[in-house]
SELOTOR-307141 format. One record per atom (N, C-alpha, C): z, y, x; atom name. Coordinates in steps of 0.1 Angstrom, whole numbers, plus 5000, padded with zeros to 4 digits. Each point is the difference from the previous one (the first is absolute). Example, Ala and Ser with C-alpha at 12.3 -4.5 7.8 and 13.67 -1.06 7.14 Angstrom:
BEGIN
      Z      Y      X   loro
   5078   4943   5132      N
   5000   5012   4991     CA
   5000   5012   5009      C
   4993   5011   4996      N
   5000   5011   5009     CA
   5008   5011   4992      C
***
This chain:
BEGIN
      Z      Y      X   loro
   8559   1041   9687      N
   4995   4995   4988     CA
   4988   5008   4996      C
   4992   4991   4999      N
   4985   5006   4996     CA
   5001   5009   4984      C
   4995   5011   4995      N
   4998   5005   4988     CA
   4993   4992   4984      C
   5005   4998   4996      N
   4999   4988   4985     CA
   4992   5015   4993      C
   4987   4994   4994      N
   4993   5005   4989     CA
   5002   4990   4988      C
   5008   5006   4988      N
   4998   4993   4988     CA
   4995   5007   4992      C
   4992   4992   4991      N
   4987   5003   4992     CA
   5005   5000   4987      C
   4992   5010   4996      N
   5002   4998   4985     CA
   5001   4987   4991      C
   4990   4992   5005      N
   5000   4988   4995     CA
   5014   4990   5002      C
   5004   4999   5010      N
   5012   4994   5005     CA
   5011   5012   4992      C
   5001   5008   4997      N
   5008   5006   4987     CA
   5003   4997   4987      C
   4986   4996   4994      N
   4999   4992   4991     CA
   5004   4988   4996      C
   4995   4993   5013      N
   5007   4986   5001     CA
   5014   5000   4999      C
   5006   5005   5010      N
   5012   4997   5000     CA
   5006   5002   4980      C
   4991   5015   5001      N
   5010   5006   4987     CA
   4997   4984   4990      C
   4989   4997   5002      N
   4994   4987   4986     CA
   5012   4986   5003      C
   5005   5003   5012      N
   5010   4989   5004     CA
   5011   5000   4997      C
   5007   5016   5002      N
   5012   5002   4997     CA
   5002   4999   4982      C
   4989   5003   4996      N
   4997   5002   4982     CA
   4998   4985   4995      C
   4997   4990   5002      N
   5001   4986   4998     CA
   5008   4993   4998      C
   5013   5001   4999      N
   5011   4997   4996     CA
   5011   5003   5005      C
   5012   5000   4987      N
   5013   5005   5007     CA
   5002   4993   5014      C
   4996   4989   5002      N
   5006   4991   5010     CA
   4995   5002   5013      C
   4985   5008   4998      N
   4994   5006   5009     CA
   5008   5012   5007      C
   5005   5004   4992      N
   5003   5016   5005     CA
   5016   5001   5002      C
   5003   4991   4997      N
   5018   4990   5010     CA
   4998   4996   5009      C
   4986   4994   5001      N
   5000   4995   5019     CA
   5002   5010   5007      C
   4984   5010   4996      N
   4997   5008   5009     CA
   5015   5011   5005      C
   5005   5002   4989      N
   5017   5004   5002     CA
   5009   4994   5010      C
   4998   4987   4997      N
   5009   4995   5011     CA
   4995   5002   5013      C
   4984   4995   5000      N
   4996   5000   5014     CA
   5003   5016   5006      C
   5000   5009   4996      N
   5003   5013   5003     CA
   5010   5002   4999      C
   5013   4997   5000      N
   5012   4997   5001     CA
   5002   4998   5015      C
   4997   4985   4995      N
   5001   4990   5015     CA
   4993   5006   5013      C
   4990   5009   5000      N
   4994   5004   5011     CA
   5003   5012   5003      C
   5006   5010   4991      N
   4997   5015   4998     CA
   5017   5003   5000      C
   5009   4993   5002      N
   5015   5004   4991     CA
   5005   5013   4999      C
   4995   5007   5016      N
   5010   5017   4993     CA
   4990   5011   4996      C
   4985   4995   4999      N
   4996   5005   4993     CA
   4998   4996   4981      C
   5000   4987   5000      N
   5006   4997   4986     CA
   5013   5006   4993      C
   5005   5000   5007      N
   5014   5004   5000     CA
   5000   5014   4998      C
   4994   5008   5003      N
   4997   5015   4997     CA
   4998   5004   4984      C
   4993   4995   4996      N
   4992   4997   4988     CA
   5012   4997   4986      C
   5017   4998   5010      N
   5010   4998   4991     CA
   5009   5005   5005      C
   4997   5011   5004      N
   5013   5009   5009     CA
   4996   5014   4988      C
   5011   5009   5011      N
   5003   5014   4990     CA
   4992   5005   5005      C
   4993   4999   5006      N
   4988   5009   5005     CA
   4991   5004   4988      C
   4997   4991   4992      N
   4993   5000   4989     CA
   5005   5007   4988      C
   5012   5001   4998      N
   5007   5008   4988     CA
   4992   5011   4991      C
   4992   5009   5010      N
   4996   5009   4991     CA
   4986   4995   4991      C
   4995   4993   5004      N
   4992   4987   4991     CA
   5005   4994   4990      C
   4993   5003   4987      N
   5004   4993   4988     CA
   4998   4984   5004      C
   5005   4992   4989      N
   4998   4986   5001     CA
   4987   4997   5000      C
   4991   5003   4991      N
   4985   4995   5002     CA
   4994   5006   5014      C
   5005   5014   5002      N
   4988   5001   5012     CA
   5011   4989   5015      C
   5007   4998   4995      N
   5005   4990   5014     CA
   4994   4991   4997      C
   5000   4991   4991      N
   4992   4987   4996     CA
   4985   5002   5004      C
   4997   5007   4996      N
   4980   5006   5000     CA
   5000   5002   5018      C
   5009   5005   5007      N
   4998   5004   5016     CA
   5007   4983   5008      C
   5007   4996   4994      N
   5003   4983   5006     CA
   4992   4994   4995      C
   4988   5000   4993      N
   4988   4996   4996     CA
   4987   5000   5009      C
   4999   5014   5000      N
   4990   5003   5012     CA
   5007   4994   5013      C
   5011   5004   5004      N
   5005   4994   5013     CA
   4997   4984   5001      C
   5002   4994   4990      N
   5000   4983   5000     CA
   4988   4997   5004      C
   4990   5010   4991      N
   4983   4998   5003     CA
   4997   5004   5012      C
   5008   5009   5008      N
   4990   5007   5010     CA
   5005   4988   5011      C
   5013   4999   5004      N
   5004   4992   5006     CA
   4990   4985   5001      C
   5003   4995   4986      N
   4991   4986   4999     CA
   4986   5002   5004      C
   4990   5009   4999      N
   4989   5004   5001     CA
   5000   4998   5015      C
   5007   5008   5008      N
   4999   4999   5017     CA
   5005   4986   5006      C
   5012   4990   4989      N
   5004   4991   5011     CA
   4990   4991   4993      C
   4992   5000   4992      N
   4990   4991   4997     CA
   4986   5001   5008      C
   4999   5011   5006      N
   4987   5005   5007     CA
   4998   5002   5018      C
   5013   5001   5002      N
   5004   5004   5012     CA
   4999   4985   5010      C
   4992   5003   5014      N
   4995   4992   5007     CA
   5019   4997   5006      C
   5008   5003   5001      N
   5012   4999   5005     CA
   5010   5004   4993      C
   5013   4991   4998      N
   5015   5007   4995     CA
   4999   5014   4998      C
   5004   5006   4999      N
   5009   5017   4997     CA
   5012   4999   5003      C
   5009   5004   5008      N
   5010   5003   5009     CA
   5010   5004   4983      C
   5011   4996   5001      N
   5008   5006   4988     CA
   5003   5015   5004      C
   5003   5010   4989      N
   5002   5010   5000     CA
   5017   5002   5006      C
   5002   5007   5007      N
   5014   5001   5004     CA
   5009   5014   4993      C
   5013   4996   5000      N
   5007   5013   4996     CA
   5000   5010   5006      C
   4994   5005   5014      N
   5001   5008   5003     CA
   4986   5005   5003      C
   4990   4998   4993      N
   4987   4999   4994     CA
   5000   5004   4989      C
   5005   4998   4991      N
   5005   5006   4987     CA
   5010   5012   5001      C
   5006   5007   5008      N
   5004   5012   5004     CA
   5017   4994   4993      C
   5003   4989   5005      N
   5013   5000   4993     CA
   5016   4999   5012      C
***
């Protein structure tokens, strides 16, 4: 798989997409769900504990965006993350 440069501008975008409505930012959820699962899934495990409630919300934020950012830009899929990829 060839190396993906994302641009600042394509940051913005996305962020202007995911900020456009609640209903916007439930897809992009789901679609990161449905593609991503045990890395979604991370994001609601105890792994996270020592994280107050906002910075988990604020870091499943960025993650929604970073993710969406690459499967919106990316000349090919992205392979889902696996559990033993995630050191689990």
């Amino acid at each position: 798989m060839s190396k993906l440069i994302i641009t600042e501008e394509q940051i913005e975008e996305c962020i202007q997409d995911l900020d456009a409505s609640e209903e916007a930012f439930s897809e992009a959820v789901e679609d990161f769900k449905a593609t991503q699962p045990v890395l979604f899934a991370y994001f609601f495990s105890e792994g996270l504990q020592i994280l107050t409630q906002a910075e988990k919300e604020y870091l499943f934020y960025l993650a929604t965006m970073l993710w969406k950012t690459i499967y919106d830009n990316a000349a090919q899929t992205l392979p889902p993350v696996t559990e033993t990829q995630m050191g689990k």
